[in-house]
C-alpha positions in Angstrom: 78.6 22.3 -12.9 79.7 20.2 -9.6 76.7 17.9 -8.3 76.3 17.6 -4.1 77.4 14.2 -5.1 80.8 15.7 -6.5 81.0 18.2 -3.4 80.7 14.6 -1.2 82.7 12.6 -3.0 85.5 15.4 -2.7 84.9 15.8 1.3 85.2 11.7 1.4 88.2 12.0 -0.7 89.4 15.0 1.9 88.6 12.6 4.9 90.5 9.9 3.3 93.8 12.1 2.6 93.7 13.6 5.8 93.9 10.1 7.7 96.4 8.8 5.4 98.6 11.6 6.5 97.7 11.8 10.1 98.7 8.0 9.7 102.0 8.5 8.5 103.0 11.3 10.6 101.9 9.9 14.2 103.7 6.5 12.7 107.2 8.6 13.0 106.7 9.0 16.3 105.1 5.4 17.0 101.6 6.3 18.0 98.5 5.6 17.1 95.2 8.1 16.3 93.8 7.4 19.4 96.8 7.5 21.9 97.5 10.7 20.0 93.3 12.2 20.5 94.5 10.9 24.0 97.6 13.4 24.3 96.0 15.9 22.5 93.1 16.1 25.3 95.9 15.8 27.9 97.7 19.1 26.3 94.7 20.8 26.2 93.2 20.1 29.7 96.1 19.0 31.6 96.4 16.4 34.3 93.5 14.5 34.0 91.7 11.3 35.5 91.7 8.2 33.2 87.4 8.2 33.8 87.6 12.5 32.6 89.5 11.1 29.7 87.3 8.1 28.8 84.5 11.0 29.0 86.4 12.9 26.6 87.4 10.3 23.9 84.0 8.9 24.4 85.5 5.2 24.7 85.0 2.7 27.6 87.1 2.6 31.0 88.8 -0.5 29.7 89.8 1.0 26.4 91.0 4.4 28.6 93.8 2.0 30.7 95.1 0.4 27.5 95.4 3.5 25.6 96.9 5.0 29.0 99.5 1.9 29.5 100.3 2.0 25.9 101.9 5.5 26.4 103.0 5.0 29.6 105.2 2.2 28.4 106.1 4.5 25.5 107.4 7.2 28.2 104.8 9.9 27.0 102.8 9.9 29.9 102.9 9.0 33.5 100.9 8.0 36.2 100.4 9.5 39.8 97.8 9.6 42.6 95.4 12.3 43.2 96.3 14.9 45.5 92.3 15.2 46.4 90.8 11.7 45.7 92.4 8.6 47.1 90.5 6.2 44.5 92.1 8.5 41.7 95.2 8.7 39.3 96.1 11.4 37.3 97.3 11.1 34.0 100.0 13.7 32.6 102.1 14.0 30.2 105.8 13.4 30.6 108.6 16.0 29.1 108.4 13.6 25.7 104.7 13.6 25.7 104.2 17.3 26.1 107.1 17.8 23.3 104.9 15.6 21.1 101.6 18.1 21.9 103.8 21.2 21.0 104.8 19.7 17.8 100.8 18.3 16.9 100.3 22.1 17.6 102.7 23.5 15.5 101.9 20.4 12.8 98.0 21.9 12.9 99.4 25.0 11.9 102.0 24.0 9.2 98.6 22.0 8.0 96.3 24.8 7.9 98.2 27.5 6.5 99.8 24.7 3.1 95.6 24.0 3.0 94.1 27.4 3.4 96.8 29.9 3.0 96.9 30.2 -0.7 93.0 31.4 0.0 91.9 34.8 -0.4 90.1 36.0 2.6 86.4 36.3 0.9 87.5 32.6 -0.4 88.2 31.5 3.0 85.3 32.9 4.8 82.6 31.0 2.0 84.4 28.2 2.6 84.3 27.9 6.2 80.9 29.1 5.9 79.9 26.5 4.0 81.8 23.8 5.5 80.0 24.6 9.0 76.8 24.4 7.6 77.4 20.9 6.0 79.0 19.7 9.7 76.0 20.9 11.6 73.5 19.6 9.0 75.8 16.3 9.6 75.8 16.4 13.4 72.1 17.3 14.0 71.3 13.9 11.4 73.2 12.0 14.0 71.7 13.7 17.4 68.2 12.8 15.8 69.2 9.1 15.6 69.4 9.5 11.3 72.9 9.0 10.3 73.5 9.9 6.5 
């Protein structure tokens, strides 16, 4: 009979597996986890000031313009003024960079149906179930200032 220290070490083990392949994949295309979490925000909100992304990846303005050069030097995104705030740049996505969001898209959904496809539907439905009720026992241990 599984323990809740077997059910953890097999979510560590799923952590674990899940970076070493996001690893390998985003090394293809030479990026990095957080200059990809970077495009991914862009794809999903478009344009964007570098201090609305800095918000979003919850990192400091400094880190924001490194991760932004990186991948501007890298051709995946550009730089431009703001058509309504003179202080402003707008961050975007260039042709590459956007190709690279529709392929982390369609890579998200390769992923989930090799994971959860094989799953019957009563299978799935505990599962995610459970696996919500583990994440927000997890994230209201770190609002409270307790992290496992």
């Amino acid at each position: 009979m599984p323990t809740s220290v077997n059910a953890l070490d097999l979510v560590l083990e799923l952590t674990v597996l899940l970076g070493e392949d996001m690893t390998q994949s985003l090394a293809s295309d030479h990026l990095t986890e957080p200059r990809a979490h970077l495009l991914w925000v862009l794809g999903a909100q478009g344009p964007s000031t570098q201090k609305s992304l800095a918000e979003a990846l919850n990192v400091s303005a400094r880190n924001i313009t490194g991760l932004v050069d990186g991948l501007e030097q890298t051709g995946y995104v550009i730089r431009a003024p703001h058509p309504d705030d003179r202080r402003a740049t707008l961050v975007s996505t260039t042709e590459r960079g956007a190709a690279i969001v529709d392929a982390f898209q369609s890579g998200q959904k390769e992923l989930a149906e090799q994971l959860f496809g094989p799953m019957a539907p009563g299978e799935l439905d505990q599962f995610v179930t459970s696996l919500t009720g583990v994440v927000e026992r997890l994230r209201a241990a770190i609002a409270e200032g307790r992290p496992a």
